[in-house]
N, C-alpha and C positions, 0 to 999 in steps of 0.2 A: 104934573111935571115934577119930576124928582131931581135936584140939584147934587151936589157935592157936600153941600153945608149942611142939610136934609140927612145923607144918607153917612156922617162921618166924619167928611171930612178930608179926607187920604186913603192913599192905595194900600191896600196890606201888602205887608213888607215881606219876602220870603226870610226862614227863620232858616240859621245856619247846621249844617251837618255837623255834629259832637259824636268824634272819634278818639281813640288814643294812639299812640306810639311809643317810640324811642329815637331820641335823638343820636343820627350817625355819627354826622359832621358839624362842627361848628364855625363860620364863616365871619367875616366882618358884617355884625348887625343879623345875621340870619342863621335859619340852621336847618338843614337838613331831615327831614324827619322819617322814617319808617312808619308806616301802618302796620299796628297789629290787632289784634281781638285781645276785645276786655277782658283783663285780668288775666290774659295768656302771656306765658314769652312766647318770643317769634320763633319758629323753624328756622334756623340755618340755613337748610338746605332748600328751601324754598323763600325768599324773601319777601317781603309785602310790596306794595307800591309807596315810591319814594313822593313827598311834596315839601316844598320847601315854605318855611313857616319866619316870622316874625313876633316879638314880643305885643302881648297885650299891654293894653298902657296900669293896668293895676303893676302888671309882673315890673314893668320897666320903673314907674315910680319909685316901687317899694325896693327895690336895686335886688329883684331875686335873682341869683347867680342859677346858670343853664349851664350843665356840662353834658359830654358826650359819655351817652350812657343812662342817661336821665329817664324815666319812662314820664309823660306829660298827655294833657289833654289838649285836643288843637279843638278848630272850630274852623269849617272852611267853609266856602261860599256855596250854593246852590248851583251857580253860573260856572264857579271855577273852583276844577277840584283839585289844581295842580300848585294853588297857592292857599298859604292858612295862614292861622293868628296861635299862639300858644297861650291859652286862658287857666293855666293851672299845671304844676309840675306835682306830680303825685310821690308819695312817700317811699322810701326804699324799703325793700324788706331783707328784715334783720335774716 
């Protein structure tokens, strides 16, 4: 007979989707984000699908300022792909 304590312990945990964007909109506590492909800008004329995102608690302690315009990496859930976390704003290019 195999237990739980035996085999681990815990359920494996699903590991989150790591995508980037660009932030549209910035809202009270939230912000709007655009998907695009790494290391592209977006097409205008075709825009990516939109999810709205939340600070990570590093971004938030550290008081990293988010503006629109921003390109950043999110991380969304497995379950839900319509809400993220922002875990890293990426550097502009000169």
């Amino acid at each position: 007979m195999s237990t739980e304590a035996e085999s681990g312990g815990s359920k494996k945990k699903e590991e989150p989707v790591e995508v980037e964007g660009i932030i549209r909109e910035a809202l009270k506590g939230r912000f709007r984000v655009e998907i695009c492909e790494e290391g592209k800008e977006p097409n205008p004329d075709k825009p990516g699908p939109n999810v709205m995102a939340t600070l990570a608690g590093k971004l938030r302690v550290n008081s990293i300022k988010i503006v629109q315009g921003d390109r950043v990496k999110l991380e969304l859930s497995p379950y839900d792909l319509k809400n993220g976390r922002i875990t890293y704003r990426l550097q502009k290019k000169k």
